[in-house]
LUMMAR-692239 format. One record per atom (N, C-alpha, C): residue number from 0; residue in three letters; atom name; x, y, z. Coordinates in pm, 1 decimal. Atoms other than C-alpha are relative to their C-alpha. Layout:
BEGIN
{i NUM	aa Ala	at CA	c1 X	c2 Y	c3 Z} $
...
END
This chain:
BEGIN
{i 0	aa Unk	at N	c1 96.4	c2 -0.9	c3 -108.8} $
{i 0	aa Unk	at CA	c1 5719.1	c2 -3249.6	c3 -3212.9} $
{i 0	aa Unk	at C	c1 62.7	c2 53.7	c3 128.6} $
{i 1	aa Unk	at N	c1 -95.8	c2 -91.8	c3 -67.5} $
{i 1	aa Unk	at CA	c1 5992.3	c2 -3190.9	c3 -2962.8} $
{i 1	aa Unk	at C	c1 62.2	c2 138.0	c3 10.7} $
{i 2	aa Unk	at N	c1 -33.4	c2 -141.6	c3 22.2} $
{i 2	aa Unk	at CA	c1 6068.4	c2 -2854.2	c3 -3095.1} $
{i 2	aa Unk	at C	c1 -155.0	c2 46.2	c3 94.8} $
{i 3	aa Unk	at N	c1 162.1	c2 -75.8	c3 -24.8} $
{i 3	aa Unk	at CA	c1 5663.8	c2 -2745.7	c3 -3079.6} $
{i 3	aa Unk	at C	c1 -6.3	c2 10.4	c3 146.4} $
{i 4	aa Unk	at N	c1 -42.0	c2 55.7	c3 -124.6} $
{i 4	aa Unk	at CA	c1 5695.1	c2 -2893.3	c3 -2713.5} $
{i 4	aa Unk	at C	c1 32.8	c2 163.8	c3 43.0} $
{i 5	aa Unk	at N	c1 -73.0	c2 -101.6	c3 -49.4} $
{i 5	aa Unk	at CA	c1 5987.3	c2 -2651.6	c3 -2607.8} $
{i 5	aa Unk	at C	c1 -82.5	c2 135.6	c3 -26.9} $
{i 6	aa Unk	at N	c1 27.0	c2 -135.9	c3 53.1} $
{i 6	aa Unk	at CA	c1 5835.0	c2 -2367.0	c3 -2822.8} $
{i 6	aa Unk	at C	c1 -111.1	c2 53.8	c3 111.8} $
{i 7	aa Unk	at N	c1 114.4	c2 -10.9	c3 -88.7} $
{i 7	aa Unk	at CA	c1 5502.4	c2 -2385.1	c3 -2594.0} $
{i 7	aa Unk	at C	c1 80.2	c2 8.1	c3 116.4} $
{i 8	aa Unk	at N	c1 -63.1	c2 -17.7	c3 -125.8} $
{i 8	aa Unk	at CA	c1 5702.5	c2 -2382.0	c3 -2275.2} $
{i 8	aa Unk	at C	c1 100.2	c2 156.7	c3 -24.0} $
{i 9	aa Unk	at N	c1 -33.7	c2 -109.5	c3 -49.5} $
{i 9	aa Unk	at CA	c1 5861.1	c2 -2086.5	c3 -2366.5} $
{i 9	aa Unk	at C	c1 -29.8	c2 144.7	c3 -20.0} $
{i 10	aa Unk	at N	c1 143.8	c2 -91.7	c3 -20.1} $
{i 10	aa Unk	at CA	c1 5564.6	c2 -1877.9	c3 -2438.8} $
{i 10	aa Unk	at C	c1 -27.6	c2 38.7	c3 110.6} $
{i 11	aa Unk	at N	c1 102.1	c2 -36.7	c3 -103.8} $
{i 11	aa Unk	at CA	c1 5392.6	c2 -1962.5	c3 -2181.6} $
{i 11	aa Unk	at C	c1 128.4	c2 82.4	c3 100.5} $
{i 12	aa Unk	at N	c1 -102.6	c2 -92.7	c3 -102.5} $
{i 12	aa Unk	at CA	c1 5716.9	c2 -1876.4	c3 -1956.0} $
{i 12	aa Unk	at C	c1 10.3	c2 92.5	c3 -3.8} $
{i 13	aa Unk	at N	c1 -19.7	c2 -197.9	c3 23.8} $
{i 13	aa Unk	at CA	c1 5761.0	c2 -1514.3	c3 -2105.5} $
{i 13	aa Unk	at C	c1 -129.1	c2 106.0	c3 37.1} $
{i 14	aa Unk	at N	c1 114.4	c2 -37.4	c3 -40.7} $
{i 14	aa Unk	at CA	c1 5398.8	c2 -1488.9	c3 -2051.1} $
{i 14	aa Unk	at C	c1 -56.0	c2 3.9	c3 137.2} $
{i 15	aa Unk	at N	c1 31.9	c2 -24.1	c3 -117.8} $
{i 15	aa Unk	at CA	c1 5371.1	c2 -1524.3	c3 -1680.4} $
{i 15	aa Unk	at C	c1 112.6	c2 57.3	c3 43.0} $
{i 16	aa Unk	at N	c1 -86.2	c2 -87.4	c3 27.5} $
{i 16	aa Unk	at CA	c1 5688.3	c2 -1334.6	c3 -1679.4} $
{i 16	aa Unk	at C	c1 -61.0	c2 122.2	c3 18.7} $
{i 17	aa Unk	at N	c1 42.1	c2 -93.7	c3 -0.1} $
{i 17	aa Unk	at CA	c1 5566.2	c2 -1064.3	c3 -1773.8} $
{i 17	aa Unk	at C	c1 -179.3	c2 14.6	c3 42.4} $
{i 18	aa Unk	at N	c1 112.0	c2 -3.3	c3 -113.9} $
{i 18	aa Unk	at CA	c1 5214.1	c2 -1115.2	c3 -1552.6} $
{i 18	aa Unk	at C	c1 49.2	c2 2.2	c3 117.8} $
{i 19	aa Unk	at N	c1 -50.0	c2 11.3	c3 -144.0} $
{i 19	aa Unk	at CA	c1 5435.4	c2 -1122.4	c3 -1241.1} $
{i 19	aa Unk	at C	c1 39.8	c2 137.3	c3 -35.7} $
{i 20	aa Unk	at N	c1 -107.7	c2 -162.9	c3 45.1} $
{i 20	aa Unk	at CA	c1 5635.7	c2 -777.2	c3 -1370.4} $
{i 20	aa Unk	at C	c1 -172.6	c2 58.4	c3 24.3} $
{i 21	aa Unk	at N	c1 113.5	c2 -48.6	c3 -21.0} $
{i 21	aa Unk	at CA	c1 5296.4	c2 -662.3	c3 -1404.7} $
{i 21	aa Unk	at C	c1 -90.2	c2 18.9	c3 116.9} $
{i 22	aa Unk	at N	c1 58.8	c2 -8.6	c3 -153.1} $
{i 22	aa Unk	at CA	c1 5139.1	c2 -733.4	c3 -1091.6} $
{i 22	aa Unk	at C	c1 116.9	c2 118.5	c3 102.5} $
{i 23	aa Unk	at N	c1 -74.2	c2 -30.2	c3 -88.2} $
{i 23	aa Unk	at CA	c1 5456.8	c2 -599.1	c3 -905.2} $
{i 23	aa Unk	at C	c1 -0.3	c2 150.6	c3 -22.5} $
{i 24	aa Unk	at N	c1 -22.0	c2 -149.1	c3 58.7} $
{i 24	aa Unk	at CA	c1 5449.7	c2 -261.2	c3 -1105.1} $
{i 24	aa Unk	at C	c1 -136.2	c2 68.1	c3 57.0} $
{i 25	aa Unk	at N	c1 166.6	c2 -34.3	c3 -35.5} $
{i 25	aa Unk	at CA	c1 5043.1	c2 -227.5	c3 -993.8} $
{i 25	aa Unk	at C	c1 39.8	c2 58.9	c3 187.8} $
{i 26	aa Unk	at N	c1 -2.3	c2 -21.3	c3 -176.1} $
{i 26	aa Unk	at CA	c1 5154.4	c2 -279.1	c3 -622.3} $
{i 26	aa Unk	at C	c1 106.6	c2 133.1	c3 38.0} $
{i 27	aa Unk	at N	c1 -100.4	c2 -109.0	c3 -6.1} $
{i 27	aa Unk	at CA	c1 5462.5	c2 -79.6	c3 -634.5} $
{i 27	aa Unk	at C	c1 -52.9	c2 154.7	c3 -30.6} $
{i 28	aa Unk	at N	c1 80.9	c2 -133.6	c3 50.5} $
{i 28	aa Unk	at CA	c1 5244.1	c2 217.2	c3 -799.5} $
{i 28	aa Unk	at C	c1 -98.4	c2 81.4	c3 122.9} $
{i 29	aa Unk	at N	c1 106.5	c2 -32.1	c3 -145.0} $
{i 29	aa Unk	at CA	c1 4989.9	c2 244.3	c3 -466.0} $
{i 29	aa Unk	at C	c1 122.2	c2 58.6	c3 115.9} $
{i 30	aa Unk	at N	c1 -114.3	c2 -52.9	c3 -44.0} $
{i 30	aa Unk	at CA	c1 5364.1	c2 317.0	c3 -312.6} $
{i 30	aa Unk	at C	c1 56.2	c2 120.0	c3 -22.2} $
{i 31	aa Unk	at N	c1 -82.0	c2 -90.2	c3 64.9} $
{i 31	aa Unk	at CA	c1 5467.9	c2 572.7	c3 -500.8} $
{i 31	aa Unk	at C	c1 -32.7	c2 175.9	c3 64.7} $
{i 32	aa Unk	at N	c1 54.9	c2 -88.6	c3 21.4} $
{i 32	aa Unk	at CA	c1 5395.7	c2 973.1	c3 -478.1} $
{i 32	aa Unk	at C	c1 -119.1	c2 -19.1	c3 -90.7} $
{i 33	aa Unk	at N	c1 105.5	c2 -15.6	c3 117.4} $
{i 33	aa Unk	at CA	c1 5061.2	c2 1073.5	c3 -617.9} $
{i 33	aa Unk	at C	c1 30.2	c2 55.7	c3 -123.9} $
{i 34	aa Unk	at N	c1 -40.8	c2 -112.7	c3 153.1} $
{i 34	aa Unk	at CA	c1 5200.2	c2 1292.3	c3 -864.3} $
{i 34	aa Unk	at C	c1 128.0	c2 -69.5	c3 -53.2} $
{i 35	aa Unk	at N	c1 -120.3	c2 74.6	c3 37.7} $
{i 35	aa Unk	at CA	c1 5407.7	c2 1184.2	c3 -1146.7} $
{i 35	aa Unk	at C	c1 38.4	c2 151.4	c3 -121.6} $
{i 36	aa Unk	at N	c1 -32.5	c2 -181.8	c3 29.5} $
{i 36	aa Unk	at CA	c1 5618.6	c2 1564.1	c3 -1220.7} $
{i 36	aa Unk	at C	c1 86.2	c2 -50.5	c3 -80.0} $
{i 37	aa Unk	at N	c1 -80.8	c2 48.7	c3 139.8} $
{i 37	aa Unk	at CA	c1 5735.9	c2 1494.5	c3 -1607.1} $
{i 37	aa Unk	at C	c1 -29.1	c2 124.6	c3 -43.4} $
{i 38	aa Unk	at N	c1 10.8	c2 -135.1	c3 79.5} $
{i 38	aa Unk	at CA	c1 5791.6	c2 1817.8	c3 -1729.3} $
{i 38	aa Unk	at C	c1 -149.0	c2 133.9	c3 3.0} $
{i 39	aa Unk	at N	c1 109.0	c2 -72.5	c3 -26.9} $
{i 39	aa Unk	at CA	c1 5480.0	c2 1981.4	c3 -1606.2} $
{i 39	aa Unk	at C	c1 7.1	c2 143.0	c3 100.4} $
{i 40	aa Unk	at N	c1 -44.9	c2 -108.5	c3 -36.1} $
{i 40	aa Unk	at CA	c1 5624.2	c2 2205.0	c3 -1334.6} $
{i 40	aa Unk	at C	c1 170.6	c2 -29.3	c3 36.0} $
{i 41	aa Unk	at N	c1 -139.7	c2 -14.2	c3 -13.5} $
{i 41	aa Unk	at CA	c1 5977.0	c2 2292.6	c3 -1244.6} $
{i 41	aa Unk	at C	c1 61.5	c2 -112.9	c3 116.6} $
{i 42	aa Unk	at N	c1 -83.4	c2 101.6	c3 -123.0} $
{i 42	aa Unk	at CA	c1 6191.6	c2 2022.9	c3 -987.9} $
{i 42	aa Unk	at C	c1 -27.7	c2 -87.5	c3 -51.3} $
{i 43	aa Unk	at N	c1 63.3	c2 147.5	c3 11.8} $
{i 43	aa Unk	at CA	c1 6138.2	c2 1656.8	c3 -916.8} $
{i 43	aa Unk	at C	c1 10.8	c2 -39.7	c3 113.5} $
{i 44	aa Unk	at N	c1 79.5	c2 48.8	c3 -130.1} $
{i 44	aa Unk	at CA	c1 5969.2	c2 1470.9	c3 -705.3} $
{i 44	aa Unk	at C	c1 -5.8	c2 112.3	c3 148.5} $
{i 45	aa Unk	at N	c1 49.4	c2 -102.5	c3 -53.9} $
{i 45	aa Unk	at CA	c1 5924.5	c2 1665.3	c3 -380.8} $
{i 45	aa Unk	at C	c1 41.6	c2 160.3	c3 14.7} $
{i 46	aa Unk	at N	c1 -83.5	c2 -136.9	c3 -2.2} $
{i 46	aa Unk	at CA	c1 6156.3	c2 1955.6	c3 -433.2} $
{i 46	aa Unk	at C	c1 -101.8	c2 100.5	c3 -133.8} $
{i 47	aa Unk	at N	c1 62.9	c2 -69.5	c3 130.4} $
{i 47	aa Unk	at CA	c1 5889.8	c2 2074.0	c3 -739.3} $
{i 47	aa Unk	at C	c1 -77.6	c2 116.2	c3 49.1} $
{i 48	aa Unk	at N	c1 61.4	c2 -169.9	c3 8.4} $
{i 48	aa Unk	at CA	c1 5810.6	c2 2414.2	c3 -765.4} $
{i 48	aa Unk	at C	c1 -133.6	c2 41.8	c3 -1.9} $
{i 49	aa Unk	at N	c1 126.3	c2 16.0	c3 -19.6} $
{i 49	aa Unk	at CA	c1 5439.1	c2 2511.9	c3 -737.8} $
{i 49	aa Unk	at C	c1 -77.6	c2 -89.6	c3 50.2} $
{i 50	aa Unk	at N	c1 78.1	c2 151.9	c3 -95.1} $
{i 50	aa Unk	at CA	c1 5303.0	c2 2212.7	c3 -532.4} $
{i 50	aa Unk	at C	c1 17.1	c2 -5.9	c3 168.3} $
{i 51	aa Unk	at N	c1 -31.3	c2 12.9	c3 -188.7} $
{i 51	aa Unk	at CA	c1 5248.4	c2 2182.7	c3 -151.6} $
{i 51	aa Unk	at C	c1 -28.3	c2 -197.4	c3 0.8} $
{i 52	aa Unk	at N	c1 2.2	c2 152.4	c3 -40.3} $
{i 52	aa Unk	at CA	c1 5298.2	c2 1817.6	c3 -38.9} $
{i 52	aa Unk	at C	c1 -81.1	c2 -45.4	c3 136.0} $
{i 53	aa Unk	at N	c1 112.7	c2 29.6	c3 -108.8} $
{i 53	aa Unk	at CA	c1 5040.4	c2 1714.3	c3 241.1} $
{i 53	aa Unk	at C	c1 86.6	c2 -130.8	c3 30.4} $
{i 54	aa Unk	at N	c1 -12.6	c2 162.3	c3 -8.2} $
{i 54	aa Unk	at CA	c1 5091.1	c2 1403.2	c3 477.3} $
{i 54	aa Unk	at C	c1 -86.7	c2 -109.2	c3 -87.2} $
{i 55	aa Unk	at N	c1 144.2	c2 98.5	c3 51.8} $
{i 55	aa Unk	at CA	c1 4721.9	c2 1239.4	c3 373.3} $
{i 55	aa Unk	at C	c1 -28.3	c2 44.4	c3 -107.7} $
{i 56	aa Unk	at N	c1 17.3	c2 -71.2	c3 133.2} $
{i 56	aa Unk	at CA	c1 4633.7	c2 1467.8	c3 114.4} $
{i 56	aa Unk	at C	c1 35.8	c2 -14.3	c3 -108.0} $
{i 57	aa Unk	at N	c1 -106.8	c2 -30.1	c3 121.2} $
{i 57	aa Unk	at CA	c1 4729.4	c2 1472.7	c3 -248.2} $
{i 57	aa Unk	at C	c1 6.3	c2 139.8	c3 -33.8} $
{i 58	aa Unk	at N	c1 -82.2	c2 -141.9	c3 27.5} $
{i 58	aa Unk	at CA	c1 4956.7	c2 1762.6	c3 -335.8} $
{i 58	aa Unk	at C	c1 -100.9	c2 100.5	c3 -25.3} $
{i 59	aa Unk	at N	c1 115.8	c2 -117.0	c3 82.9} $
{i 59	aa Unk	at CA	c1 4742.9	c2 2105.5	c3 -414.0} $
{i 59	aa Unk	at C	c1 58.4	c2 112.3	c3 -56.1} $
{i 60	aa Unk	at N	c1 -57.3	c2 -101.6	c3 8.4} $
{i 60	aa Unk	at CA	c1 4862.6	c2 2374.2	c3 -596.3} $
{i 60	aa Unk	at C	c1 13.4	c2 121.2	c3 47.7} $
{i 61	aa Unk	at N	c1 -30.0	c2 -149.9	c3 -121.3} $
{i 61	aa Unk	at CA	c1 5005.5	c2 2711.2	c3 -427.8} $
{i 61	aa Unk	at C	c1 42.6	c2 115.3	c3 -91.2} $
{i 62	aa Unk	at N	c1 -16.2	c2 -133.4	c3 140.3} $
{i 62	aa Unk	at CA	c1 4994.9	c2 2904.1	c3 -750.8} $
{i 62	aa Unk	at C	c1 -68.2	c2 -40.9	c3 -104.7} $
{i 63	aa Unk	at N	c1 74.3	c2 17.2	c3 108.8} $
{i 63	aa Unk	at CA	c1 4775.8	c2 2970.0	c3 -1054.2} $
{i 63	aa Unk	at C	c1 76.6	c2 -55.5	c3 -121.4} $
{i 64	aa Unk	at N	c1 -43.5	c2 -50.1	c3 132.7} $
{i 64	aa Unk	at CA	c1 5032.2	c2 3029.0	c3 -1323.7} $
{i 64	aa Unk	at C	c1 63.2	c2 -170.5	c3 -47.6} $
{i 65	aa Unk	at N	c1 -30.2	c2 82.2	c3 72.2} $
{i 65	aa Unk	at CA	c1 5122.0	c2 2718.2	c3 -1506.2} $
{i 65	aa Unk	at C	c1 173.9	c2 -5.9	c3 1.4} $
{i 66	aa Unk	at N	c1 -137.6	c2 22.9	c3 10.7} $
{i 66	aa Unk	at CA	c1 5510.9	c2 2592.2	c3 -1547.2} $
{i 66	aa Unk	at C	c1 98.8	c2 140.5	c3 91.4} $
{i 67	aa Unk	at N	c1 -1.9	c2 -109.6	c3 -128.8} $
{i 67	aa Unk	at CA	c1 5600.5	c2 2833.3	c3 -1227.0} $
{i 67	aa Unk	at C	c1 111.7	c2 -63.9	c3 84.8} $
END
């Protein structure tokens, strides 16, 4: 009975665990750049090749051609 006990306590613990990680990753995300540059055009993060970076704006492209 004592086992079952523990076992339930450390469920639930891993489980709001990972609901706090979760929340923090949501908030942290509204932080971030809009754009997330994974192999789509050349650089990373603002140094990337085909993209103009705005203050307010999200980024717009400054060329047609694809991987540029």
């Amino acid at each position: 009975m004592k086992a079952n006990h523990i076992l339930i306590l450390i469920i639930l613990s891993a489980e709001f665990s990972l609901s706090e990680e979760s929340n923090v990753n949501k908030i942290e995300s509204e932080f971030r750049s809009i754009i997330s540059n994974s192999s789509f055009e050349e650089g990373k993060g603002d140094a990337a090749s085909g993209w103009t970076f705005t203050n307010i704006n999200p980024p717009i492209r400054s060329g047609s051609d694809a991987h540029t």
